[in-house]
N, C-alpha and C positions, 0 to 999 in steps of 0.2 A: 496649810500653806497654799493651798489651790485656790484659796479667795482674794489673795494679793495678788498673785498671776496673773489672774484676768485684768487688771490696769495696764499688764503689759502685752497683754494680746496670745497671753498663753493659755488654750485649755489645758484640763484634766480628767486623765480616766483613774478614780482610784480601785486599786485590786482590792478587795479583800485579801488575806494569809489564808490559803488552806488550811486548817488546823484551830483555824479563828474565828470568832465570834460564831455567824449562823452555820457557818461553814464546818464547825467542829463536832467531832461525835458526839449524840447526845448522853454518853456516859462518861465524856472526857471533860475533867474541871479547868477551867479556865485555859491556860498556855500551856498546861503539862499535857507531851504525848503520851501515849500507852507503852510506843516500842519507839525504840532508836532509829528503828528504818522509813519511819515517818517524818521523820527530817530531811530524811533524802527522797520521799517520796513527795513532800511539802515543796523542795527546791527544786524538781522535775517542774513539778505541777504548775511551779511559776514562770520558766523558762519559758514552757511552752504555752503558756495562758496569755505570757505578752506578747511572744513569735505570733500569737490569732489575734490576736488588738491591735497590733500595731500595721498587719497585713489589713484589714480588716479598715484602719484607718488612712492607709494610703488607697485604697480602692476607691473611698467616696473622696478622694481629694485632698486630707489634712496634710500638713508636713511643712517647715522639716518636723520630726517629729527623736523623741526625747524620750529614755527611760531615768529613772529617778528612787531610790530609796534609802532609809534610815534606819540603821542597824539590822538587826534578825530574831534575836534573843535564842537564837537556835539552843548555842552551845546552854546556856542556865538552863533552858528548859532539860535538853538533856540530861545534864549534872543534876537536875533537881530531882525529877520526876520519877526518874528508870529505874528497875532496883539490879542494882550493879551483880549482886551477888548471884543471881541469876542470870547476867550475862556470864561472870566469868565462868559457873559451871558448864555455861553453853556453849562457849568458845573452849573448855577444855575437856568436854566431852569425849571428845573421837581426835586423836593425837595427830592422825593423817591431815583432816580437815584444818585442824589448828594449825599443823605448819605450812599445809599449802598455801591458805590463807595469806597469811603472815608474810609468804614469802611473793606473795603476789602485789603485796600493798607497800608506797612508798613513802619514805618522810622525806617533803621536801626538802622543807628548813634543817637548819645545823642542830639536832636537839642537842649539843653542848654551850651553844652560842652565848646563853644567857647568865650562865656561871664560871664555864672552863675557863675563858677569857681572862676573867678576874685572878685567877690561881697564876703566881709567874712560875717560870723557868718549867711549863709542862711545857715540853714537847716529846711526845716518844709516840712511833712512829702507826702503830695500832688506831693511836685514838686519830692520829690523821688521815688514815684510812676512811677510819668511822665518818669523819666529819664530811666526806665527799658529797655531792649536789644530790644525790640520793643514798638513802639508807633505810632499809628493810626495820619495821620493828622484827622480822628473826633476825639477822644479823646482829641487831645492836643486844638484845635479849641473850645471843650463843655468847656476844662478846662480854658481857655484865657475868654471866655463870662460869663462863671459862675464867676472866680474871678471878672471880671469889674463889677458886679452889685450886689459885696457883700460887708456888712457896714464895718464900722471899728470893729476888735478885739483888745479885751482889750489885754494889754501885761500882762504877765504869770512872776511869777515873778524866777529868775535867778535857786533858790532852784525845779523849777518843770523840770523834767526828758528831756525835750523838749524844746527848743524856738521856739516860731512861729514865730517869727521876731525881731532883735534889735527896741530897741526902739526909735534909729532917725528915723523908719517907720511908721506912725502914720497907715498907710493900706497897706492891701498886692497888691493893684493895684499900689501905686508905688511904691513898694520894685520890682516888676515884672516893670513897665517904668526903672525903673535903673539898673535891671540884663539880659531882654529878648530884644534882638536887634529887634524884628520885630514891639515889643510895643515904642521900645525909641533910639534907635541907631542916628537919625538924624530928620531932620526937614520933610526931603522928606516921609520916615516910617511914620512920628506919621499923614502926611494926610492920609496917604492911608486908602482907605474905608472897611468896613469889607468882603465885597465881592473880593475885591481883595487878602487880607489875607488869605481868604477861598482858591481861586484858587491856589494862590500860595503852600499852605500847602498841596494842591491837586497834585498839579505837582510834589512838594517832593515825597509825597509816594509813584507817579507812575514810579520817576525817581527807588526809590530804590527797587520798588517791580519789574523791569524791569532788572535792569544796575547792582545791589548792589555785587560783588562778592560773598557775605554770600550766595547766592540765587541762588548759580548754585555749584556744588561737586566740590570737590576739588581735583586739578589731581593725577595723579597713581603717578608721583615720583616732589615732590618740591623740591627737591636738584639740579634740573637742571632749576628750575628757577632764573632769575636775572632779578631785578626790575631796572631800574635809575629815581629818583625823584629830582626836583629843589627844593631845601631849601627856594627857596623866588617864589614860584609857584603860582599864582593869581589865574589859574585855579584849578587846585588842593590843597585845601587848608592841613594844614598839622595840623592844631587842629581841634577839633571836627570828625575827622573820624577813621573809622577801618584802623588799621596798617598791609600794606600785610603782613608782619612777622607772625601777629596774624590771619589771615585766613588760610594763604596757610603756616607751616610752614614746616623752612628746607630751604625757600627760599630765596635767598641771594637779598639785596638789597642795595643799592649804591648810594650815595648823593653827589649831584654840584651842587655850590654855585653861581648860577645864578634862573634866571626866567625861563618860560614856553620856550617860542620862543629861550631864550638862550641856551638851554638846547642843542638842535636841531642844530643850530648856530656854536657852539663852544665850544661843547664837542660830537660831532660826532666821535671823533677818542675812545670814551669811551664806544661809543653804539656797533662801530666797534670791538673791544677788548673783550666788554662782549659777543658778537654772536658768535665769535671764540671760547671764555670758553665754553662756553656751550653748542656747539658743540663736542669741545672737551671732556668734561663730559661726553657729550650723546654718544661716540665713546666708553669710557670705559664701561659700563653698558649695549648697547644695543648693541645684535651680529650685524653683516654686514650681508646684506640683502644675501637671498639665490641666489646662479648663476644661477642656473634654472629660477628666475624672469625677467634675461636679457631676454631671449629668447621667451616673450610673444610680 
C-alpha cells in the first residue's frame, strides 16, 4: 500500500514484526512463537519502536504524521504454536501464584454476552453480578464451581419480585450447560478438564489486562481516527466486545462485508482511501511542521 501513497504525497516507514521475518529467532519457524510472553513482549517492542520513528521523524521536519496497521495474527499464533498443556501445569503449579494472579487480571468484556443473551427469561441476580464492566477470571471460575456443586432451588413462584430460573430448569447448573459456552457449547467443551478452564480463563484476563484498549488513555484527538472492521471476522468477533465508537469516541469506523483475510485481499483500495482521509484531517487541525526543523 505504500506505493499508491506516494501519488498522494504520503511517505512510509514500514516496521518489520518482531518475531518476523529477519527479526525472528533463528530456531523459531515461520509466525509461531516459543512462549506466550512473546506476544506481549512483540507488542511493547512495537509501541515503542514507533514512539522513536515517529519522534525521530518530527525532528528532521515530517508531519502531520500517521500510524497505520492491518491485523496481528497474534492471537492464531498463540493458539497454534504453544503447547497448552504445559501452560496449564504452570499456571497450577503453586496454588498461591495461580490465585494471585487470577485475581489481579481483568475481563473486560461481558464473557456471557455472546450466548446468555440468546437464553430468555435468565435473569437471577449472581449471573448480574458476574456480568459487571469488570470480572476476574477467579471470580468468574469460584462462581462456575460453586454453582456445579449447589442442590436444586425450588422455583419462586411468578408473583415474587425475581425469577431465579424458568421452570423447564430444574437447576442452575443446567440453566448455565445451556447459556455459558465453555460449560456446553460442544461435545469437545463439555471434556475439557477443570484445569484447562482454569487456564484458559487465565489467559483471558492476561489477554485483556495487557492488549484491552479500555486499559491504555485514550488519544488527544479521535476525530482522526478511522477503524475498518469485517462484518463476518472470525478473529475479531463483533458480539461480546467493546465497540471502538464506545472507547475511543469521535472515531469513525467502517464496515466490509467480507472476513478477516478478506478484508486485506480486497478492500485494500478502502484501507488506501481511509489513510488519505486522515491524513487529510490531520492537515487541517495540525500546523505544518516548523522550517527551521529542516535544517537539523
Amino acid at each position: 500500500m505504500a506505493k499508491p501513497l506516494l501519488k498522494a504525497g504520503i511517505g512510509a516507514i514500514i516496521l518489520e514484526n518482531p518475531y518476523y521475518g529477519i527479526r525472528k529467532p533463528k530456531d523459531q519457524v515461520r509466525s509461531s512463537v516459543h512462549y506466550v510472553s512473546d506476544i506481549f513482549v512483540m507488542g511493547g517492542c512495537l509501541i515503542l519502536e514507533c514512539l522513536v520513528l515517529l519522534n525521530w521523524c518530527e525532528q528532521i521536519g515530517f508531519g502531520p504524521l500517521g500510524v497505520t496497521g492491518i491485523s496481528m495474527g497474534g492471537h492464531g499464533v498463540m493458539s497454534e504454536s504453544i503447547n497448552w498443556d504445559m501452560l496449564q501445569n504452570q499456571y497450577l503449579s503453586d496454588k498461591m501464584y495461580c490465585e494471585k494472579l487470577s485475581k489481579l487480571c481483568k475481563i473486560v468484556d461481558d464473557p456471557f454476552a455472546c450466548e446468555l443473551s440468546k437464553t430468555p427469561d435468565i435473569a437471577f441476580e449472581t449471573i448480574e453480578d458476574m456480568t459487571a464492566p469488570n470480572v476476574t477470571p477467579h471470580q468468574l471460575i469460584t462462581f462456575i464451581n460453586d454453582i456445579s456443586n449447589c442442590p436444586d432451588i425450588e422455583y419462586k413462584p411468578s408473583s415474587h419480585r425475581r425469577k431465579i430460573f424458568s421452570a423447564t430448569h430444574p437447576s442452575i447448573i443446567n440453566l448455565l450447560k445451556e447459556a455459558h459456552p465453555v460449560l456446553h457449547p460442544s461435545k469437545k467443551i463439555i471434556e475439557m478438564k477443570k484445569r484447562t478452564r482454569e487456564a484458559l480463563w487465565f489467559m483471558r484476563g492476561m489477554m485483556d489486562e495487557c492488549t484491552h484498549l479500555k486499559n491504555f488513555s485514550v488519544p488527544f484527538d479521535t476525530s482522526l481516527i478511522i477503524s475498518i472492521c469485517a462484518n463476518a471476522d472470525g478473529y475479531v468477533p463483533r458480539v461480546g466486545i467493546s465497540k471502538i465508537e464506545d472507547i475511543w469516541p469521535g472515531a469513525t469506523v467502517k464496515y466490509v462485508e467480507c472476513g478477516h483475510v478478506g478484508a486485506y485481499l480486497w478492500y485494500r483500495k478502502v484501507f488506501i482511501e481511509s489513510i488519505i482521509e486522515a491524513f487529510n484531517k490531520a492537515k487541517r487541525k495540525i500546523p505544518a511542521p516548523s522550517p527551521s526543523l529542516h535544517e537539523i
